[in-house]
VMD Tcl script that draws the C-alpha trace (Angstrom):
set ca {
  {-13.29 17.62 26.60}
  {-12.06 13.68 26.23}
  {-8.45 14.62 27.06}
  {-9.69 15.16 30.75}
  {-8.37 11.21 31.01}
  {-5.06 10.93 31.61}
  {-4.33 7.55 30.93}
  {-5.02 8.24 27.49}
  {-2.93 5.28 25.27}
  {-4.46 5.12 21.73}
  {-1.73 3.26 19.34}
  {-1.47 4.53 15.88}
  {-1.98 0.55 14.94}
  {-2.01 -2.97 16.73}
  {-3.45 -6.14 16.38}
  {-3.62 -6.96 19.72}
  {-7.29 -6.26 20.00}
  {-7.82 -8.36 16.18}
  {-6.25 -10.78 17.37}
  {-7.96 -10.96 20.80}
  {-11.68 -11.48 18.89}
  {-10.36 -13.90 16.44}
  {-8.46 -15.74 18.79}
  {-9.69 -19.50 18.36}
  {-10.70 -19.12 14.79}
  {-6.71 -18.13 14.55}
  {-6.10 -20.88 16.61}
  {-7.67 -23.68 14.55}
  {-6.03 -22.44 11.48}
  {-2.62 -22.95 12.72}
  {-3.33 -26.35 14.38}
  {-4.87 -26.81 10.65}
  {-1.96 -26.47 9.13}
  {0.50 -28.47 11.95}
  {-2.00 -31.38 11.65}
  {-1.72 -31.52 7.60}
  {1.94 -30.94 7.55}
  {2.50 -29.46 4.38}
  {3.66 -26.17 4.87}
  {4.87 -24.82 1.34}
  {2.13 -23.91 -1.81}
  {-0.57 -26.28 -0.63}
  {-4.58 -26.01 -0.68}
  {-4.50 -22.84 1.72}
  {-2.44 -21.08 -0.80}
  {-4.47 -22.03 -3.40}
  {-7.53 -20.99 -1.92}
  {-6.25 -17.47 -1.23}
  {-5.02 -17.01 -4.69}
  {-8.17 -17.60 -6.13}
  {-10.09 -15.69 -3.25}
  {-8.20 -12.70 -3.82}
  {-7.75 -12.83 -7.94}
  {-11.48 -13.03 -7.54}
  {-12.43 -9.86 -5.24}
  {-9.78 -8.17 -7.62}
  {-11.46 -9.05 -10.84}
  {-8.58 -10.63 -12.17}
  {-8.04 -13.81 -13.82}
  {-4.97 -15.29 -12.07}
  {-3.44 -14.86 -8.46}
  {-0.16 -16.24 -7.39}
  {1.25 -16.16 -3.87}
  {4.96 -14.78 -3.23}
  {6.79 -14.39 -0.05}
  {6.07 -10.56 0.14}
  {4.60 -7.05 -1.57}
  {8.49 -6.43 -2.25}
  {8.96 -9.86 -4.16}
  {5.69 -9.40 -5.91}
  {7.23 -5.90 -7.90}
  {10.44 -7.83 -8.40}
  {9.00 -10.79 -10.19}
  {6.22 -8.79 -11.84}
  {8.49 -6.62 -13.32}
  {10.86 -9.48 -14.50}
  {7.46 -10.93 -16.17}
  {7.07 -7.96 -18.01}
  {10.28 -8.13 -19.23}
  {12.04 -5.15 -17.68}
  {15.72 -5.16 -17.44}
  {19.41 -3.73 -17.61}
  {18.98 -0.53 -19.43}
  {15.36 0.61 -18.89}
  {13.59 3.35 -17.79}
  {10.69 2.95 -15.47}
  {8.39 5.77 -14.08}
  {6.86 6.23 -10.78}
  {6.45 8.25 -7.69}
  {9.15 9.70 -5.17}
  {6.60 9.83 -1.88}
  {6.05 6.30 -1.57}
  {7.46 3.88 0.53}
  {11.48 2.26 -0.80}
  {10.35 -1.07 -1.36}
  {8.61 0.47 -5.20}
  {11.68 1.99 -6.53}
  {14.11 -0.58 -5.39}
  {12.48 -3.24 -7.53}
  {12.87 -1.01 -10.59}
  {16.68 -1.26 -9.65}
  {17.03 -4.69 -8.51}
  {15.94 -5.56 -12.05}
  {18.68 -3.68 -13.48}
  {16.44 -0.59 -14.52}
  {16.40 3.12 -13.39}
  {13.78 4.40 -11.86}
  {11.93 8.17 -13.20}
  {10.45 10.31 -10.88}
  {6.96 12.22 -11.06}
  {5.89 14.48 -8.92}
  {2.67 13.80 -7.09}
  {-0.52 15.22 -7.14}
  {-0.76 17.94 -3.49}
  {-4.69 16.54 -3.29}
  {-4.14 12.67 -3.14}
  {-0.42 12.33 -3.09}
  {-0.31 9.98 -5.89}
  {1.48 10.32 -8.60}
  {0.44 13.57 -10.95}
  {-1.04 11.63 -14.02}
  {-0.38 14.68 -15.79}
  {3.22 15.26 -15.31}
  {3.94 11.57 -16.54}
  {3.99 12.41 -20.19}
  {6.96 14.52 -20.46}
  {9.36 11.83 -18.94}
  {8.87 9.46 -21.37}
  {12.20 8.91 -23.55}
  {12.62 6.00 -25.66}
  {14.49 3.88 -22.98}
  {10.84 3.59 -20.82}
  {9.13 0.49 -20.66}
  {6.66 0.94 -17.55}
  {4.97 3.07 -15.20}
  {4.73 1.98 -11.33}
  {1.70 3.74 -9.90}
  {1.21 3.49 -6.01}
  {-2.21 3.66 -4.32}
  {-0.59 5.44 -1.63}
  {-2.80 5.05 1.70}
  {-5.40 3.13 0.05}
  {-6.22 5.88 -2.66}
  {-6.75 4.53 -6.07}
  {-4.61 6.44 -8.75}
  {-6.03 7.91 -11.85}
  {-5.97 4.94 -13.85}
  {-8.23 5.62 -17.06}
  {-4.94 8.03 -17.20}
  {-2.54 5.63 -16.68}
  {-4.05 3.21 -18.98}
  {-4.06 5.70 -21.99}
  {-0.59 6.70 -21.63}
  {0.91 3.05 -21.61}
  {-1.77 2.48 -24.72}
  {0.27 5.28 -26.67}
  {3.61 4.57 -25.48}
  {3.35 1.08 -25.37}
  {4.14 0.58 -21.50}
  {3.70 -1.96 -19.21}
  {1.98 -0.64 -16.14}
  {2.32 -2.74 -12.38}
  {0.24 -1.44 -9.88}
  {1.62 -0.79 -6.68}
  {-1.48 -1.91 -4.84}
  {0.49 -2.65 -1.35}
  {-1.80 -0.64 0.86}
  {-5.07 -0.55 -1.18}
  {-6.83 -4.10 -1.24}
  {-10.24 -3.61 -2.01}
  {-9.80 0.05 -3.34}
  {-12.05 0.99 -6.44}
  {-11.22 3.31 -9.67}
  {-14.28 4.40 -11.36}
  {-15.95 0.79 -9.69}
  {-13.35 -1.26 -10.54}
  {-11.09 -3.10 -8.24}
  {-7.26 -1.72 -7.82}
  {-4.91 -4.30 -9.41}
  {-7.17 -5.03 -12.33}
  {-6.33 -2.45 -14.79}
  {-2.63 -3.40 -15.42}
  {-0.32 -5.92 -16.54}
  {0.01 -7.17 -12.73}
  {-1.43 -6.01 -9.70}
  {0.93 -6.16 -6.53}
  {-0.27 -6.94 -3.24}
  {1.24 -6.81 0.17}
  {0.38 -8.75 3.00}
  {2.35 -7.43 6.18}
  {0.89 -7.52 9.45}
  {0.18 -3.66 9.08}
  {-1.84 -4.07 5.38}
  {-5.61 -3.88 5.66}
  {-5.30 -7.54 5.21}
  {-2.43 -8.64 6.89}
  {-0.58 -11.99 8.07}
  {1.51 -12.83 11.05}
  {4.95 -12.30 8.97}
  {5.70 -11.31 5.35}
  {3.48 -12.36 2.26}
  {2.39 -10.89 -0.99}
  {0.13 -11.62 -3.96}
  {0.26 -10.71 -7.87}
  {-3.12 -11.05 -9.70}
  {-3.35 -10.31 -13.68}
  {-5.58 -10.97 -16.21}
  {-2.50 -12.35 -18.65}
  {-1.89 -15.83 -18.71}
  {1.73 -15.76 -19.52}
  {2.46 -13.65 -16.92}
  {1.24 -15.98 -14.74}
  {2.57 -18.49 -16.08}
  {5.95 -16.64 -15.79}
  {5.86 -15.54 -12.32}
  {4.83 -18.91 -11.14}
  {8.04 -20.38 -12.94}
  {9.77 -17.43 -11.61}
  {9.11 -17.75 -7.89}
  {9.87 -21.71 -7.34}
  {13.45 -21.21 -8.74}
  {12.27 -21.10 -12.12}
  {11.67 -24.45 -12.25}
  {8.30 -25.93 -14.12}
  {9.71 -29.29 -12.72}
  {11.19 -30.31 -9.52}
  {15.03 -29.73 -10.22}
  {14.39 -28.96 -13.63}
  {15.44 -25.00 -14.12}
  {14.50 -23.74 -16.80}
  {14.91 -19.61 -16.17}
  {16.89 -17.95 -13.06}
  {14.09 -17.60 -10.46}
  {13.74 -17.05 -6.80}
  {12.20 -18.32 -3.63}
  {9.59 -16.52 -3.38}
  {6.43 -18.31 -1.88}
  {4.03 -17.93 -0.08}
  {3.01 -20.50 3.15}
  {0.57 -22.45 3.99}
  {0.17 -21.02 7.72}
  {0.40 -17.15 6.06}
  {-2.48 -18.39 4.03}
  {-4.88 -20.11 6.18}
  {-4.23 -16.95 8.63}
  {-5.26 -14.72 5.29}
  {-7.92 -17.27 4.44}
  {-9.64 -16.28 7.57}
  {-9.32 -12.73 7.34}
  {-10.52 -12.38 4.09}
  {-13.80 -13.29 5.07}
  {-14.03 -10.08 7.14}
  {-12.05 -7.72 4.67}
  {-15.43 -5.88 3.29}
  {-16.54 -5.28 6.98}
  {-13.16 -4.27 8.02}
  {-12.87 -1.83 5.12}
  {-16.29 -0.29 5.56}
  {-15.56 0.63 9.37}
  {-12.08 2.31 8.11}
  {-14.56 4.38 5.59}
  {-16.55 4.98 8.32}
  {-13.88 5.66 11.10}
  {-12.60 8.53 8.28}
  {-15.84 9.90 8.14}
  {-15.86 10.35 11.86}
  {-12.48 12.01 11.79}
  {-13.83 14.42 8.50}
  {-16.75 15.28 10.15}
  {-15.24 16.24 13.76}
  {-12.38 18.08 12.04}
  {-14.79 20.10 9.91}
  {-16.27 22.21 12.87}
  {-12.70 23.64 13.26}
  {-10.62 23.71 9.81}
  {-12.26 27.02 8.71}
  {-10.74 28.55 11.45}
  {-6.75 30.44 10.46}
  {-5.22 29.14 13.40}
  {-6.67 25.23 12.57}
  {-4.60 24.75 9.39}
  {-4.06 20.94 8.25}
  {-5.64 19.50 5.37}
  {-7.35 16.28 5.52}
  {-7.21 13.38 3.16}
  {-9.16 13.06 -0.17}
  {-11.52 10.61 -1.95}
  {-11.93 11.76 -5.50}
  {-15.58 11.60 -7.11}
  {-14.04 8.49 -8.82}
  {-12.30 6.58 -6.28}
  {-13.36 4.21 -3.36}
  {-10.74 4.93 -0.73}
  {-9.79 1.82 1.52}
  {-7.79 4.20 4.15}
  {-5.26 1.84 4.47}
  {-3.64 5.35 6.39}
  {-5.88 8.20 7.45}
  {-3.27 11.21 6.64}
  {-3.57 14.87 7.28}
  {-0.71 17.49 6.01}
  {0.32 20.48 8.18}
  {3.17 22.66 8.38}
  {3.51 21.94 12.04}
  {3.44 18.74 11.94}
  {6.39 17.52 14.17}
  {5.22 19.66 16.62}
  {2.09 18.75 16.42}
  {3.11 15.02 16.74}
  {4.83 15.55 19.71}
  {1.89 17.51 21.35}
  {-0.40 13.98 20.36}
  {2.58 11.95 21.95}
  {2.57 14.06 25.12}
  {-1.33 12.86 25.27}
  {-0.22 9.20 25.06}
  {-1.66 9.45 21.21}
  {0.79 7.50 18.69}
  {0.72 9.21 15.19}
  {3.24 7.88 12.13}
  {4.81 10.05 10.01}
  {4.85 8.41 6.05}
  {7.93 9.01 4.74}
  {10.29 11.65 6.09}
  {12.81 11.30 3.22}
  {11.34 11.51 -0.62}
  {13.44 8.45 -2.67}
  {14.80 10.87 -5.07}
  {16.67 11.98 -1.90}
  {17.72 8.63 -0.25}
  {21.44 8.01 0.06}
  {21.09 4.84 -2.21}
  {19.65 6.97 -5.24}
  {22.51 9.85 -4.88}
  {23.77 8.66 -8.17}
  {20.57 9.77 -10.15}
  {21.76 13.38 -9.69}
  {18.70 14.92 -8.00}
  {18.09 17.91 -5.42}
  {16.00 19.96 -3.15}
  {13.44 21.07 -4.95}
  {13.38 18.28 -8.00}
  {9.97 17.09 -6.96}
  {8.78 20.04 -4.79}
  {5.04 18.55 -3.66}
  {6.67 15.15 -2.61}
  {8.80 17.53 -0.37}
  {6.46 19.10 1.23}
  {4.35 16.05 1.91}
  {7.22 14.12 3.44}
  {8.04 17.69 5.51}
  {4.34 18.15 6.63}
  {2.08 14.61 6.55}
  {1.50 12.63 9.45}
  {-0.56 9.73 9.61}
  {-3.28 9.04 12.50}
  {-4.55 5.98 14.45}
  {-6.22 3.51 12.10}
  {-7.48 0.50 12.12}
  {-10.54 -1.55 12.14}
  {-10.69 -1.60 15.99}
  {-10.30 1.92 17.26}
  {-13.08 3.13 19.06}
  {-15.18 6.16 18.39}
  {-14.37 7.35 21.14}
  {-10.93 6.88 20.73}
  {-11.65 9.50 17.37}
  {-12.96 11.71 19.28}
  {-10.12 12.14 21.81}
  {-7.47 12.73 18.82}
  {-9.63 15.31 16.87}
  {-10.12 17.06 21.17}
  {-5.98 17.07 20.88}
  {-5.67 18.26 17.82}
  {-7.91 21.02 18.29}
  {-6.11 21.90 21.77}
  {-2.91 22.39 19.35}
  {-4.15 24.42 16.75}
  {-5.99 26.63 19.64}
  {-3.38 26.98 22.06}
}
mol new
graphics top color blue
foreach p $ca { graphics top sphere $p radius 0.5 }
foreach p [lrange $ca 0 end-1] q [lrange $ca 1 end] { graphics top cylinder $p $q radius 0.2 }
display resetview
């Protein structure tokens, strides 16, 4: 047994050890970006937005100050306002639903699917009234939704769909790239994110040239023309320093992705010598025959799971639990009228999911030693 070493300390993420490796190379792209001066929507910017429209087989990217900002404008693109109805999932982090009301629309709730946690593509159908103008699916942890779904139920309805890609750069559906199927793909960019900055940052990418065109008005204070405004926008852009940092990372986002895929494996294949067992009862996370799972978070679901993350803490093993409180329940969304037991599978997942160390970095080892203190819990 691993857990024999008591100085066990395995984070459930840091950089620290990133940013250790790519120390100068980080180096030279801030002193880069000092030396040029120009700090605001300059060549780095640029760069990234085609680097990353690119790997997302999408014709347009456009850098905004975060993933938040990029569901805010994208949904202003699209046209969605005071008075509509937008669908999407409760077990997903705020930041999704409070665009849909920023923009003056109410958000609809779908239960989620208990294999992948996304939202249940089948359940979508029957919340349609004629108020709704979009769906908002998430690739929650890096799984790609159902999207051939998705797709076929906008067709019909005549929907708008944004992607919630905030966690899943690089995921596939059916061997396409997440973020290419809808009207706008949204992209997050927060130190945590499989590709991450040193601060906040996002990135829209669409195939739709007057959404584009839109959003790029939209996020310089919707002004074509230096104090020329022409719609109410924001400011909502992304830096140059954000994007040299990115522009450096993405060259290592494929190899970082593949060791996550392979990190999971690790964990699947340690944790399948015990899960037959009664007394070993979690379930581990999915990939579906059609999807290409980035593992942004590598999340099991137990009934015991707050116990069983404190018996990981007492082993100096961090775990994260993703989300405690389903948004049909927050305080904020009281107003909507729901309860216990609206959106039972979204319950249980935010009652019973906990999220283990991930990241590029962690050591096999390091695997190992969690799956050993799992194992000691379930055995006891």
């Amino acid at each position: 047994m691993l857990l024999q070493n008591n100085q066990i300390n395995i984070p459930s993420f840091t950089l620290v050890r990133q940013n250790s490796m790519l120390e100068k190379e980080l180096l030279e792209c801030f002193l880069q970006v000092v030396n040029q001066g120009i700090f605001i929507l300059n060549e780095n910017v640029k760069v990234l937005e085609d680097k990353v429209s690119n790997f997302c087989q999408a014709n347009y990217g456009i850098g905004v100050a975060s993933g938040s900002d990029a569901l805010d404008l994208s949904l202003i693109a699209c046209g969605i306002g005071h008075g509509d109805e937008v669908i999407t999932t409760p077990f997903t982090f705020f930041a999704t639903a409070a665009a849909i009301s920023r923009v003056g629309a109410k958000p609809v709730f779908v239960d989620i699917d208990p294999k992948t946690w996304n939202i249940d593509v089948n359940l979508i159908e029957e919340k349609i009234t004629s108020k709704t103008k979009a769906i908002i699916p998430v690739h929650l942890f890096g799984c790609p939704v159902e999207m051939d779904a998705i797709m076929q139920i906008a067709k019909k309805n005549n929907l708008r769909v944004i992607e919630d890609a905030a966690q899943a750069i690089g995921a596939q559906y059916c061997g396409e790239k997440v973020g290419s199927f809808g009207d706008t793909g949204c992209f997050s960019f927060f130190p945590t994110k499989n590709l991450g900055a040193f601060g906040d940052g996002g990135m829209i990418v669409t195939k739709d040239s007057k959404i584009a065109e839109k959003i790029k008005l939209l996020r310089i204070h919707g002004a074509k023309n230096k104090y020329c405004h022409d719609v109410l926008g924001f400011n909502s852009r992304l830096d140059e320093l954000q994007a040299s940092i990115l522009n450096l990372k993405f060259k290592y986002i494929e190899l970082w992705t593949q060791r996550r895929r392979e990190l999971a494996i690790l964990y699947n294949n340690l944790f399948q010598e015990h899960i037959r067992t009664d007394r070993f009862s979690i379930k581990l996370p999915q990939e579906p025959d059609y999807a290409y799972h980035v593992y942004h978070q590598y999340t099991i679901q137990t009934k015991q799971r707050d116990e069983l993350q404190n018996h990981l803490k007492s082993y100096g093993i961090a775990s994260t639990v993703y989300y405690p409180i389903p948004l049909h329940l927050q305080k904020v969304y009281s107003s909507l009228g729901h309860h216990q037991g609206d959106f039972p599978v979204s319950e249980d997942a935010c009652n019973e999911v906990l999220s283990l160390p991930m990241f590029p970095e962690l050591t096999n080892e390091e695997v190992e030693i969690i799956v050993d203190a799992i194992t000691s819990f379930f055995t006891r």
